[in-house]
N, CA, C and O of each residue as an XYZ file, in Angstrom:
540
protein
N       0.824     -1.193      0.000
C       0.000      0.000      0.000
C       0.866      1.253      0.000
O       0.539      2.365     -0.413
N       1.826      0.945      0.442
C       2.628      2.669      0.938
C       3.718      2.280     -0.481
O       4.310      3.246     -0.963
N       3.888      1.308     -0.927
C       5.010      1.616     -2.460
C       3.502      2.317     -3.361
O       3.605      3.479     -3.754
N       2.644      1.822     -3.539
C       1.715      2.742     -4.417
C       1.496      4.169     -4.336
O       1.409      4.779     -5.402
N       1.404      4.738     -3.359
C       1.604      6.174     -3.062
C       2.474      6.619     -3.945
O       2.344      7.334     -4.938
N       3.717      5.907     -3.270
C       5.374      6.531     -3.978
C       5.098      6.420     -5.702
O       5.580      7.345     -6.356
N       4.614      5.720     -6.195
C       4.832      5.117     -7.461
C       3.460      6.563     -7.910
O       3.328      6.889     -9.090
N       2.546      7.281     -6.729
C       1.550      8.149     -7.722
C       2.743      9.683     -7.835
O       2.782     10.704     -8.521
N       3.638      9.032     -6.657
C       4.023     10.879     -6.200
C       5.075     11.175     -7.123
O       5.393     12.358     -7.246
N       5.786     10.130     -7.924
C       7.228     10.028     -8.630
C       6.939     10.812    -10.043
O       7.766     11.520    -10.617
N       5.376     10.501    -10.566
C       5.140     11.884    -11.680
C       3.907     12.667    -11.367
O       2.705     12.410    -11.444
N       4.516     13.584    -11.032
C       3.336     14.760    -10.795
C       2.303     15.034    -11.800
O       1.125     15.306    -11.567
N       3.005     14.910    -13.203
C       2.634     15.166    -14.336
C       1.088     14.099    -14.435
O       0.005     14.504    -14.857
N       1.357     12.794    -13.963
C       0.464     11.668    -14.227
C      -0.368     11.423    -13.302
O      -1.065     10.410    -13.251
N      -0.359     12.676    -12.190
C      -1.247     11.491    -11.287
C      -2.678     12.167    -11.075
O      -3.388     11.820    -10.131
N      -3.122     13.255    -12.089
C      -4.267     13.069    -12.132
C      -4.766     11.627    -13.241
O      -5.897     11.154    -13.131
N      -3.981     11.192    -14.034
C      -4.339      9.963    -14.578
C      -4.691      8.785    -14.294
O      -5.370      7.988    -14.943
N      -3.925      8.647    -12.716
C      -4.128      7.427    -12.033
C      -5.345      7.860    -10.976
O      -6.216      7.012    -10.782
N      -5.399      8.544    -10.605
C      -6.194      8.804     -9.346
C      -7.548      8.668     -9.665
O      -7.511      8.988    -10.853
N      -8.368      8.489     -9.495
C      -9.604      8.459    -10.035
C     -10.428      9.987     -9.340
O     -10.106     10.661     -8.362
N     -11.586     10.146    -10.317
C     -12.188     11.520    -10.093
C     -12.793     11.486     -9.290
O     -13.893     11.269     -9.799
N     -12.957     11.560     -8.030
C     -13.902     11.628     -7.174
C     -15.506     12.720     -6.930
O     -16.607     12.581     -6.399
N     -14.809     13.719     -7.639
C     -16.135     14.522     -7.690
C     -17.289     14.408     -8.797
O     -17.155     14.446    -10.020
N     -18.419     14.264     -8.064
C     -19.524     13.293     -8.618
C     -20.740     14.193     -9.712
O     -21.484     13.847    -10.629
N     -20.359     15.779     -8.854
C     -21.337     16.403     -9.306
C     -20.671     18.058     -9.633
O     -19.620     18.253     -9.023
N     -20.992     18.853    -10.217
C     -20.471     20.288     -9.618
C     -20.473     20.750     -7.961
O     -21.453     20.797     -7.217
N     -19.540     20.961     -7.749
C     -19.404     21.263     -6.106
C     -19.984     22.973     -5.891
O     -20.080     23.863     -6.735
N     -20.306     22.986     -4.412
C     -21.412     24.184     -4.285
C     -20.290     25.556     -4.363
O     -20.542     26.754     -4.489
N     -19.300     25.016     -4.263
C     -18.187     26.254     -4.244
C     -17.885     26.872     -5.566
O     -17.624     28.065     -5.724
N     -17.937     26.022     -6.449
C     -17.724     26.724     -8.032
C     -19.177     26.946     -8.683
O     -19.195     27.365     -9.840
N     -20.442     26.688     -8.006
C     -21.624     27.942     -8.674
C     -21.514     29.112     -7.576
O     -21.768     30.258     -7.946
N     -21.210     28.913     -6.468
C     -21.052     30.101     -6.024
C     -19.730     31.196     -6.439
O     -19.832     32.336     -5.985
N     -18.271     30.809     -7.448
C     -17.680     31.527     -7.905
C     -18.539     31.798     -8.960
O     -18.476     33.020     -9.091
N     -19.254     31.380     -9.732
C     -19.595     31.499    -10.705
C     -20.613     32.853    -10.772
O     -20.563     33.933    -11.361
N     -21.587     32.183     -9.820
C     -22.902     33.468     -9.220
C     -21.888     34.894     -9.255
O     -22.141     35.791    -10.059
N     -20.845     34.983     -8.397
C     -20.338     36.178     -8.149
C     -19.598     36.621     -9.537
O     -19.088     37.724     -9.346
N     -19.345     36.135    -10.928
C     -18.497     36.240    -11.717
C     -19.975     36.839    -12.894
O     -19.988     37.747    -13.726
N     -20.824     36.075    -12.562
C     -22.282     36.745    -13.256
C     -22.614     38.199    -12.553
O     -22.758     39.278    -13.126
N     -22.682     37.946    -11.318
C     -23.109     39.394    -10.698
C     -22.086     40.728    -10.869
O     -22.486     41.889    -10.953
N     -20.953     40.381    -10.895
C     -20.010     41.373    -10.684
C     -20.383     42.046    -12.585
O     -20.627     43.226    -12.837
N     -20.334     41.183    -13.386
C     -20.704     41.648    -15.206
C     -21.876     42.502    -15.055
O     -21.873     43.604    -15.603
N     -22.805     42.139    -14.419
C     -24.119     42.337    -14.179
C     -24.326     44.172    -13.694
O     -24.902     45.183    -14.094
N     -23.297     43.651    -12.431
C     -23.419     44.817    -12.146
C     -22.169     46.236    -12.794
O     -21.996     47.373    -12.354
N     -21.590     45.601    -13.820
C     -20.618     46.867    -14.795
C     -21.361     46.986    -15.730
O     -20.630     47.343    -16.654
N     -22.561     46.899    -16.156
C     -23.498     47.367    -16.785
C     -24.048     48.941    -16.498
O     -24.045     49.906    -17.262
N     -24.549     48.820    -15.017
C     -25.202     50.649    -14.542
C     -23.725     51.296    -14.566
O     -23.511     52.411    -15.044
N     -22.761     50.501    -14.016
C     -21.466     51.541    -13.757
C     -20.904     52.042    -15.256
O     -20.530     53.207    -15.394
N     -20.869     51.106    -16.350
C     -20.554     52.062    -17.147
C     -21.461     52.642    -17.835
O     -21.115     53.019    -18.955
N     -22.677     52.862    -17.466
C     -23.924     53.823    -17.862
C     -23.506     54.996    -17.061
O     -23.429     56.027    -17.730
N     -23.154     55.136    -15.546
C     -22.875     55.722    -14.927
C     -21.861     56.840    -15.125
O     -21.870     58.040    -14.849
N     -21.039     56.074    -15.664
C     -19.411     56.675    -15.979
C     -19.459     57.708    -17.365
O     -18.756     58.697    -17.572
N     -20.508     57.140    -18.208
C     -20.837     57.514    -19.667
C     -21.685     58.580    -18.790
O     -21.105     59.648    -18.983
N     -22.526     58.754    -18.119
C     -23.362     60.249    -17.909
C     -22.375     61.062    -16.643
O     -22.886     62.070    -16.153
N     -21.309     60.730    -16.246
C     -20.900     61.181    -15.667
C     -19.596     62.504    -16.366
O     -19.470     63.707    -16.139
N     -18.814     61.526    -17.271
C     -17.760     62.023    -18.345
C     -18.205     63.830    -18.435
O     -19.237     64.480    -18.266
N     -16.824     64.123    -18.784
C     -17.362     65.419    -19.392
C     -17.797     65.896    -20.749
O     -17.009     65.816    -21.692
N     -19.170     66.454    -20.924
C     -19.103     66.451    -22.716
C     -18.108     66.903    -23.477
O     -17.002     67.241    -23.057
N     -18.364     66.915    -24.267
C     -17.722     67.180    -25.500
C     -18.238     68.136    -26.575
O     -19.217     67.805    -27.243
N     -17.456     69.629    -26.826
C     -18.167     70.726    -27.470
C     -18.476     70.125    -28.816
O     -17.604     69.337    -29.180
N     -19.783     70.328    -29.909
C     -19.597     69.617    -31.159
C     -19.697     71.036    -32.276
O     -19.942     72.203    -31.971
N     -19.521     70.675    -33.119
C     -20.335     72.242    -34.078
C     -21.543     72.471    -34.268
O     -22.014     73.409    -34.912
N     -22.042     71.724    -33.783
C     -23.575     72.294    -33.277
C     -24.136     72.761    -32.432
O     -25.188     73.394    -32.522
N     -23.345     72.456    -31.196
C     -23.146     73.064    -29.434
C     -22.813     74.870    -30.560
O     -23.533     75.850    -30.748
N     -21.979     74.660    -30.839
C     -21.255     76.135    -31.108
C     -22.465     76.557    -31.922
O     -23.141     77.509    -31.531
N     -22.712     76.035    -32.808
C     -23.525     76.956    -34.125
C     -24.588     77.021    -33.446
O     -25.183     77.811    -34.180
N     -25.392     76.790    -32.516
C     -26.729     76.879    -31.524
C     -26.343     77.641    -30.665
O     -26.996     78.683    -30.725
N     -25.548     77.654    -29.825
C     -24.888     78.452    -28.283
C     -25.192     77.560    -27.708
O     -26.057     77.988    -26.945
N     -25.022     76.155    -27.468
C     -26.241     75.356    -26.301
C     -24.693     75.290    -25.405
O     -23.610     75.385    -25.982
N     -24.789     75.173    -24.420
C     -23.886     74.741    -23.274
C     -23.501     73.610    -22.798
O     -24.431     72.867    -22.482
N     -22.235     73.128    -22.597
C     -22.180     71.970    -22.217
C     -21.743     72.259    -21.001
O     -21.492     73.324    -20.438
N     -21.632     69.947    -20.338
C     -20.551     70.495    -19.146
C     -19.232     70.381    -19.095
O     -18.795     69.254    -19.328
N     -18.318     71.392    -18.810
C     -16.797     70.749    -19.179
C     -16.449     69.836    -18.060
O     -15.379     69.246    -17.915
N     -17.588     69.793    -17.217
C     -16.249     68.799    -15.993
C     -17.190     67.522    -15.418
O     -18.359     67.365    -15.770
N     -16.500     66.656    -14.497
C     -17.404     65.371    -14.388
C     -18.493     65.753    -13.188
O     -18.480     66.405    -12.144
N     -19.386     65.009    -13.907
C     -20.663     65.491    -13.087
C     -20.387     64.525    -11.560
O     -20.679     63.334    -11.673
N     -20.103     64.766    -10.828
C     -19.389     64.362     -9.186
C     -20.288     63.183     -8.775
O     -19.763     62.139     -8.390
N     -21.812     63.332     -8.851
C     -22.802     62.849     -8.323
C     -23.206     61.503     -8.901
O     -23.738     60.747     -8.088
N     -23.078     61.104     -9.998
C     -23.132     60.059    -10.932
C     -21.642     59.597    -10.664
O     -21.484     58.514    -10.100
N     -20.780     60.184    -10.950
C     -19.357     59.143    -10.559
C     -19.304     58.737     -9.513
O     -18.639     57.730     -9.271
N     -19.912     59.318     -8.677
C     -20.166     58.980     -6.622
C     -20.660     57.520     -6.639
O     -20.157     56.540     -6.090
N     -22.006     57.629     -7.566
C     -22.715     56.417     -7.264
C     -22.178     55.122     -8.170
O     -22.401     53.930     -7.959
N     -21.390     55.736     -9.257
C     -20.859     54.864     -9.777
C     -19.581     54.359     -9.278
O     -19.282     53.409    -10.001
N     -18.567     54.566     -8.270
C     -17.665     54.818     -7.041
C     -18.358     53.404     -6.219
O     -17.633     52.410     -6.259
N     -19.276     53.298     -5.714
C     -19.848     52.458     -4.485
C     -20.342     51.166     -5.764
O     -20.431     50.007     -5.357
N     -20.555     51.381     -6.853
C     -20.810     49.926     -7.892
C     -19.655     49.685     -7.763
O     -19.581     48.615     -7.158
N     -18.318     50.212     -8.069
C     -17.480     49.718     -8.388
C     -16.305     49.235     -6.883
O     -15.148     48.838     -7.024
N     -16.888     49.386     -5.803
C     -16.367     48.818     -4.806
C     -16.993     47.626     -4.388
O     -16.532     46.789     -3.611
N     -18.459     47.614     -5.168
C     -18.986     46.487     -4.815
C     -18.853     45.311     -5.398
O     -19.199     44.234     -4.911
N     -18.263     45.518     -6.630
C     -17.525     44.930     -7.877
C     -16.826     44.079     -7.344
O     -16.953     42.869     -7.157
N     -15.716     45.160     -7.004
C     -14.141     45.078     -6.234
C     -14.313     43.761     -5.100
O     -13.663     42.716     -5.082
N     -15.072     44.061     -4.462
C     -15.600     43.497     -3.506
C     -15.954     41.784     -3.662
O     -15.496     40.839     -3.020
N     -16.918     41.811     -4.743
C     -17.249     40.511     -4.961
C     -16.444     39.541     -6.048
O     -16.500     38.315     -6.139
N     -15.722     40.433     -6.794
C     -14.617     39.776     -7.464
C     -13.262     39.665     -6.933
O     -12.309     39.070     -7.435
N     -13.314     40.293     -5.900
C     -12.109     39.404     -4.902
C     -12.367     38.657     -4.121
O     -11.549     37.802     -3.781
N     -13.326     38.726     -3.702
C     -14.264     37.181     -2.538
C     -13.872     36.399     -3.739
O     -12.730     35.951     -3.637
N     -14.499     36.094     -4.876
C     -14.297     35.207     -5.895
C     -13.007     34.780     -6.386
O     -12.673     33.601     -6.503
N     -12.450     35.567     -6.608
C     -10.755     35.133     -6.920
C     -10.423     34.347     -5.520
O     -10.126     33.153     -5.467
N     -10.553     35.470     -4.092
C     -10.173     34.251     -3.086
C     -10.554     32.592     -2.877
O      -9.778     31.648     -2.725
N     -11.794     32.602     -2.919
C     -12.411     31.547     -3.223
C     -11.370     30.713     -4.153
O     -10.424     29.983     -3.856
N     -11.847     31.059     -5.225
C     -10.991     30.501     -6.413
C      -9.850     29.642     -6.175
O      -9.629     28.454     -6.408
N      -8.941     30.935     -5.447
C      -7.253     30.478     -5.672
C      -7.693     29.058     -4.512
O      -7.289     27.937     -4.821
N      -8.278     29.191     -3.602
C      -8.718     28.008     -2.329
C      -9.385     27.006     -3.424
O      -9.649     25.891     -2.975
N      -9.612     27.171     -4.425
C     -10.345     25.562     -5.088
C      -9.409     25.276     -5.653
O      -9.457     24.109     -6.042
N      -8.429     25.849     -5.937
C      -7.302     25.760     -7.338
C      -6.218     24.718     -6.733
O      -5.187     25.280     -6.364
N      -6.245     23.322     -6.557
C      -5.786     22.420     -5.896
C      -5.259     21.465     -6.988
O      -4.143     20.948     -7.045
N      -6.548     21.310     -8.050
C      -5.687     20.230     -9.023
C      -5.484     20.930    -10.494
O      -5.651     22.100    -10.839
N      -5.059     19.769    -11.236
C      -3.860     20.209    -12.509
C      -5.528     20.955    -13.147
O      -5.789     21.922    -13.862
N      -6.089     20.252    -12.673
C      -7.916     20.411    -13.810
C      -8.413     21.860    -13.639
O      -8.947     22.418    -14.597
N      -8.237     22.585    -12.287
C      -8.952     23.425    -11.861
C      -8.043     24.366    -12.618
O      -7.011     23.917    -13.115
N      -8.412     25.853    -12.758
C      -8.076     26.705    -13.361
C      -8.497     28.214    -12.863
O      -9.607     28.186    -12.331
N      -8.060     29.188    -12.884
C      -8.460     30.457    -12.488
C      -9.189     31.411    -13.619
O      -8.631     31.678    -14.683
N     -10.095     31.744    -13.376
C     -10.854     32.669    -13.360
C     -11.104     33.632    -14.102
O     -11.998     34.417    -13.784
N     -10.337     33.808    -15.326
C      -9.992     34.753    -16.145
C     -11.282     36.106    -15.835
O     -10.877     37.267    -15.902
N     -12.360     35.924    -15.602
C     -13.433     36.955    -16.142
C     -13.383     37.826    -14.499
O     -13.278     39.046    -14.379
N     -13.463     37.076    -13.638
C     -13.103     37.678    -12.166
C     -11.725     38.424    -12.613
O     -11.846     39.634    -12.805
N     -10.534     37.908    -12.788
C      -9.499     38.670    -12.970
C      -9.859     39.872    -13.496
O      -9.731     40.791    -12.688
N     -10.375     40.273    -14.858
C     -10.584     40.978    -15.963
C     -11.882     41.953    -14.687
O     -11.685     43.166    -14.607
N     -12.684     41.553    -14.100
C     -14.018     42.637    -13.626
C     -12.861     42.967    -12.222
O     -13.191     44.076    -11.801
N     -12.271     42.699    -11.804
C     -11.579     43.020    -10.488
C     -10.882     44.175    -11.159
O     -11.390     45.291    -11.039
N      -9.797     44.030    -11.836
C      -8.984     44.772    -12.803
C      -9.749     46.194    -12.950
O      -9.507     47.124    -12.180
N     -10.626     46.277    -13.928
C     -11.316     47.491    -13.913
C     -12.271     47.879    -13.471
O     -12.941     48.700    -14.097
N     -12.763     47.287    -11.896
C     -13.296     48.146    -10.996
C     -12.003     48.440    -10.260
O     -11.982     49.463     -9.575
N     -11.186     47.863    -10.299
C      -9.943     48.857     -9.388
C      -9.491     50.061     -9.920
O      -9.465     51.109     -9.274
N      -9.057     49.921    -11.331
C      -8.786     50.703    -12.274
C      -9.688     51.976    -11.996
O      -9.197     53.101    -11.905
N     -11.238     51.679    -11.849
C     -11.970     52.655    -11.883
C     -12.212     52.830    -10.496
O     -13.258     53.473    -10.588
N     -12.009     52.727     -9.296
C     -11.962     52.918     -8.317
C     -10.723     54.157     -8.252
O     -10.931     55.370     -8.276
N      -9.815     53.685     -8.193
C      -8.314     54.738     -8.402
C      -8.631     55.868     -9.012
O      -8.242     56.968     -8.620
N      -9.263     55.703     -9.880
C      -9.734     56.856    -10.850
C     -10.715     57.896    -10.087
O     -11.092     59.062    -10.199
N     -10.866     56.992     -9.406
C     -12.186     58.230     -8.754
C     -11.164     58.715     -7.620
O     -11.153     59.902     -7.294
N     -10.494     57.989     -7.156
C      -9.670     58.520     -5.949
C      -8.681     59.752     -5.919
O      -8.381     60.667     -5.152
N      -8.256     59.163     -7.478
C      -7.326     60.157     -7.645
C      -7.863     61.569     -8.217
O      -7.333     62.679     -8.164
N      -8.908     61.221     -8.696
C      -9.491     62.922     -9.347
C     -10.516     63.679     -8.096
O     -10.339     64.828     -7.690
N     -11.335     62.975     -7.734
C     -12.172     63.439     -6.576
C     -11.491     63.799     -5.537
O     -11.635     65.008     -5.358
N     -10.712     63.242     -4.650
C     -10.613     62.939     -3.510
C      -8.934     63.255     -2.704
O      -8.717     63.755     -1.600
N      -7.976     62.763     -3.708
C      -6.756     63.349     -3.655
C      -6.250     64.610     -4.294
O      -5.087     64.969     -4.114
């Protein structure tokens, strides 16, 4: 019994081959990364609605040839609320990555690419607010 061990541990490479799969069904831990990898998309939907009415316009030749007024600067109040989406983002796509890296045990399991990618630019856009608002 104990030379078989040795004989799984001698190629790392092979021993998901020998081992047999034990997991029978999807485990409750990867729909719950999953849930949070839907919600976090879900919710960069209002934020970049948010971010788009927040921006500053842009004069056109029709602003000019009318006189109509724009705004030159970011409207504070819409980036505010779009600020607290994007911590909540932050928030649930790093619970998820944590999660994650804690399932990430065999050669099979894999990380997360779309958590990576929504973490990324709610931080990105987090900073952004920090650094123009606030610092």
């Amino acid at each position: 019994m104990d030379d078989d061990w040795r004989k799984l541990a001698q190629k790392p490479e092979d021993r998901h081959k020998k081992i047999p799969e034990r997991r029978r069904r999807r485990d409750p831990l990867l729909n719950l990364i999953s849930i949070f990898g839907a919600v976090s998309w879900v919710l960069m939907l209002p934020i970049l609605f948010l971010v788009e009415q927040a921006r500053p316009e842009m004069e056109t030749f029709f602003d000019r040839m009318l006189g109509l007024k724009v705004r030159p600067s970011w409207d504070e109040t819409a980036y505010y609320y779009a600020f607290f989406l994007m911590l909540a983002v932050l928030l649930l796509a790093g619970f998820g990555l944590l999660l994650n890296s804690l399932r990430n045990r065999r050669k099979t399991d894999s990380i997360r690419i779309n958590l990576v990618v929504v973490f990324t630019l709610s931080l990105l856009g987090v900073l952004h607010y920090l650094i123009r608002f606030v610092f």
